[in-house]
C-alpha positions in Angstrom: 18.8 87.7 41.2 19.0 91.4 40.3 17.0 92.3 43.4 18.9 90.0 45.8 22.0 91.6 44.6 20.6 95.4 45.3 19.0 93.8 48.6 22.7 93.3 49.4 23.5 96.6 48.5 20.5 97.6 51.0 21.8 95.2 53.8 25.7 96.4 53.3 24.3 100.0 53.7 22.2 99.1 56.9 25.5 97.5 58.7 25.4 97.3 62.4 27.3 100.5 62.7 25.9 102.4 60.3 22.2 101.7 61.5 23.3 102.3 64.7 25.2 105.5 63.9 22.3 106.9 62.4 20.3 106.2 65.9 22.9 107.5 68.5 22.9 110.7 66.5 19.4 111.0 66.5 19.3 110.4 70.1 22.1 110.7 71.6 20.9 110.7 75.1 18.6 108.3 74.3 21.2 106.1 73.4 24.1 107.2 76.8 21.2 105.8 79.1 20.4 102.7 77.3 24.3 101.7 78.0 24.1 103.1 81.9 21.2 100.7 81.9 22.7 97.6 80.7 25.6 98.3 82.7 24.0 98.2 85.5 21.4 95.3 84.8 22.4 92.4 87.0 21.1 90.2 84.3 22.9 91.4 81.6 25.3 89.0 80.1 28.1 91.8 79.7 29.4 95.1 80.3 28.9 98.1 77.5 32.0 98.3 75.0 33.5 101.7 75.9 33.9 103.3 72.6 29.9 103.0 72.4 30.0 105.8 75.0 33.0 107.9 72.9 30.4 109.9 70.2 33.7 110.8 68.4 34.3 107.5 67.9 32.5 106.2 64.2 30.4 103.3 65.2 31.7 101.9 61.6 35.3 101.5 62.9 34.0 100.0 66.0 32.5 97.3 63.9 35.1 97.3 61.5 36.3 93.6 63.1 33.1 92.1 62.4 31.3 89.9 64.7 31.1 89.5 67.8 29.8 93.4 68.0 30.6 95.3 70.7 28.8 94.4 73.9 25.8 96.6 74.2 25.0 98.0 70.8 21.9 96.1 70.1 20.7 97.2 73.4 21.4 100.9 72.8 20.0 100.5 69.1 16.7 99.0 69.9 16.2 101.4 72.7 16.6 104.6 70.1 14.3 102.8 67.9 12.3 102.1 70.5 12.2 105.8 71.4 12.3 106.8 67.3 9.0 104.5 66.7 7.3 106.8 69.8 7.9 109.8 68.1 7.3 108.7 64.9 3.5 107.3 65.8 3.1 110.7 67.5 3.8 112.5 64.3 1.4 113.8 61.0 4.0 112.2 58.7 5.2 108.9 60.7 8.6 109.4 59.7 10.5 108.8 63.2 14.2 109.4 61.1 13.8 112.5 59.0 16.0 114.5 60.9 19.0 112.7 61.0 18.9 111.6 57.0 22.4 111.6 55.3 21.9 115.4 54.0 20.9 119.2 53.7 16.4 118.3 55.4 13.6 120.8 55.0 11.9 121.0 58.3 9.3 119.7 58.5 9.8 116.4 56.3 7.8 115.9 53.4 4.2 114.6 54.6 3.4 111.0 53.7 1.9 110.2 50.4 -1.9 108.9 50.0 -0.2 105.7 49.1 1.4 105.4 53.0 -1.3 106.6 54.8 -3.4 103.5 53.0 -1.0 100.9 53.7 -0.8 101.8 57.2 -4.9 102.0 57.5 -5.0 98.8 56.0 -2.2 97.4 58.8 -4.3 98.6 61.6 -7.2 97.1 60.2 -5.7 93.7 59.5 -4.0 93.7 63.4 -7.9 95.1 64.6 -9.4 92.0 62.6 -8.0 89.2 63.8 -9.6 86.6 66.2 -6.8 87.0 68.8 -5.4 90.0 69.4 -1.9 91.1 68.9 -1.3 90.9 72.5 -3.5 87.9 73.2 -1.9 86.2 70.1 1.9 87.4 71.8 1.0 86.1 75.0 -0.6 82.7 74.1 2.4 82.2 71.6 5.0 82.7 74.4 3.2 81.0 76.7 2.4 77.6 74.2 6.5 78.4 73.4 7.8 78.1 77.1 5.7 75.2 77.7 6.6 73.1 75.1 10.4 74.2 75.1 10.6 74.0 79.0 11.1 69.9 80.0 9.7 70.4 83.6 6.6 71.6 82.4 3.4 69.6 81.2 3.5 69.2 77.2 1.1 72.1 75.8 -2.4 70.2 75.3 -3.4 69.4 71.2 -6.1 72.1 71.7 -3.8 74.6 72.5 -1.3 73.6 69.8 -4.5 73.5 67.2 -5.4 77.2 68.8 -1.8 78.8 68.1 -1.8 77.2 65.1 -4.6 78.7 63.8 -3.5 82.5 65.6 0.1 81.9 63.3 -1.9 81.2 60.2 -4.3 84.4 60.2 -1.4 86.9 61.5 0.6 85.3 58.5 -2.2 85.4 55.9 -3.7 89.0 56.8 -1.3 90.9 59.5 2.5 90.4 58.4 1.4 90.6 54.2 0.3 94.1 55.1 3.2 95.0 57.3 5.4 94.2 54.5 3.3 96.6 52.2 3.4 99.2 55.0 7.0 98.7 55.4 7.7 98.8 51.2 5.5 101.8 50.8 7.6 103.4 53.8 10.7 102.2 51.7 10.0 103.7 48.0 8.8 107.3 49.6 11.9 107.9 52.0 13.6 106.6 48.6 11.8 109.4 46.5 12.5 111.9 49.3 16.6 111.1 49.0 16.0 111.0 45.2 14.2 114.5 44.9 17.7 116.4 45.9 20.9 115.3 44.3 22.8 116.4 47.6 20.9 113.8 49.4 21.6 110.9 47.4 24.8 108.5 48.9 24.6 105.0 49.8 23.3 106.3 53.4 20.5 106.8 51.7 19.4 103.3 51.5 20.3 102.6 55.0 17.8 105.9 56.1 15.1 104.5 53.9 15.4 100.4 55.1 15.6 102.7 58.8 12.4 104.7 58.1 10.4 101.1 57.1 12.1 99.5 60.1 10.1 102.0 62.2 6.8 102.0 60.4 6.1 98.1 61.3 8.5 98.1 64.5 5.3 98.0 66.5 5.0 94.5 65.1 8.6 93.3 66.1 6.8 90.7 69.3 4.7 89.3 66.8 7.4 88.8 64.1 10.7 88.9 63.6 10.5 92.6 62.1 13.8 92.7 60.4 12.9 89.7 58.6 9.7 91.6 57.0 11.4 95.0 56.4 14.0 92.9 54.3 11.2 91.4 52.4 10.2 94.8 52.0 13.2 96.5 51.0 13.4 93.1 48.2 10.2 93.4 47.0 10.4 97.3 46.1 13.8 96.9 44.8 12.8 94.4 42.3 9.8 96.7 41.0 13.1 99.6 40.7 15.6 97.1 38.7 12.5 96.0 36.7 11.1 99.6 35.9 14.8 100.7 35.2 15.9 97.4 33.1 18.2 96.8 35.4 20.2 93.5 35.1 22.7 91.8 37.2 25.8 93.3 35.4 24.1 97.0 35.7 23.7 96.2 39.3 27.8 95.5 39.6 28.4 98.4 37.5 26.3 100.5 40.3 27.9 98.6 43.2 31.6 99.2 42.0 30.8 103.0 41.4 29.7 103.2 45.2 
């Protein structure tokens, strides 16, 4: 319970507009031409909110009325991180967020510990040991998916069903397991970064450290539903902090009320 209440914390940090806030200012062109696109997409279900294009404009007011979000954020927001995951890949430290974390940043950002550059080892080998592939596994999944799910097309045959069966189970045994440990490790340094400087530490902090192990398993986000495993993550190394700290539920309300 004590880490499903800091998870909360975690998720109430990482809202819709301040995840997003934190990628249009990293990208802020990025994230203009991601709305010019789904404006003009014929297939797009909507226009773009116009206070996504004002970058005076907090994305936290925006959002302030809750759901339904303004038309187009996702779209803009998976594009940056679409574009943040590139750069981050490309990098020595795999960090795609450093520069836009909620303080004072020595560039370059801190290098990624032994313990990171493991984890993600041990992702690659997982994905590169697998019977069917990751996109071989995405393609016969979607595939077996719009076959059953469509009713003008043949019923997927047993032997398929038995194959994609067997593909789910070894991605869910081997693959996502070690995303999730990617993703945690990912978690608990960008936390150690934010905790090394007292002028870093706010509750943005969380939200750039569940941002930074967003990234490091967003390559996965076909696959799996990558949100789902980075909040595993976030839970899992949150309950190791309230354990290591003694932490109980009414310390955890004490914390939350301070913030």
């Amino acid at each position: 319970m004590a880490a499903e209440l800091l998870g909360n914390l975690v998720d109430r940090c990482s809202s819709c507009g301040a995840l997003s806030e934190f990628c249009r200012a990293a990208y802020p062109g990025c994230w203009d031409e991601a709305l010019h696109d789904y404006a003009s997409d014929p297939y797009s279900p909507g226009k773009p909110d116009p206070a996504l294009f004002d970058h005076s404009v907090s994305l936290d007011t925006a959002c302030d009325a809750g759901p339904p979000w303004p038309q187009g954020i996702h779209e803009a927001t998976a594009a940056v991180e679409d574009t943040a995951h590139l750069v981050g890949s490309y990098s020595s430290h795999g960090l795609g967020l450093a520069h836009v974390a909620p303080g004072p940043i020595v560039w370059p950002p801190p290098s990624a510990p032994q313990s990171v550059t493991v984890a993600r080892q041990t992702l690659s080998d997982a994905v590169a040991g697998t019977t069917a592939g990751q996109d071989e596994h995405i393609t016969m999944l979607h595939a077996y998916l719009a076959a059953r799910d469509n009713p003008e097309s043949p019923d997927p045959s047993i032997a398929l069903g038995d194959q994609v069966s067997a593909s789910l189970s070894e991605w869910g045994e081997e693959v996502f397991p070690a995303g999730i440990r990617l993703a945690m490790a990912v978690y608990a340094h960008a936390l150690e970064w934010v905790n090394a400087d007292p002028e870093r530490w706010n509750p943005d902090s969380f939200t750039y450290a569940y941002a930074e192990a967003l990234l490091s398993v967003h390559h996965l986000r076909q696959a799996t539903d990558v949100y789902d495993m980075t909040n595993a993550a976030c839970r899992s190394f949150v309950w190791r902090w309230c354990h290591d700290r003694k932490l109980d539920l009414d310390g955890l309300r004490e914390l939350a009320a301070s913030w």
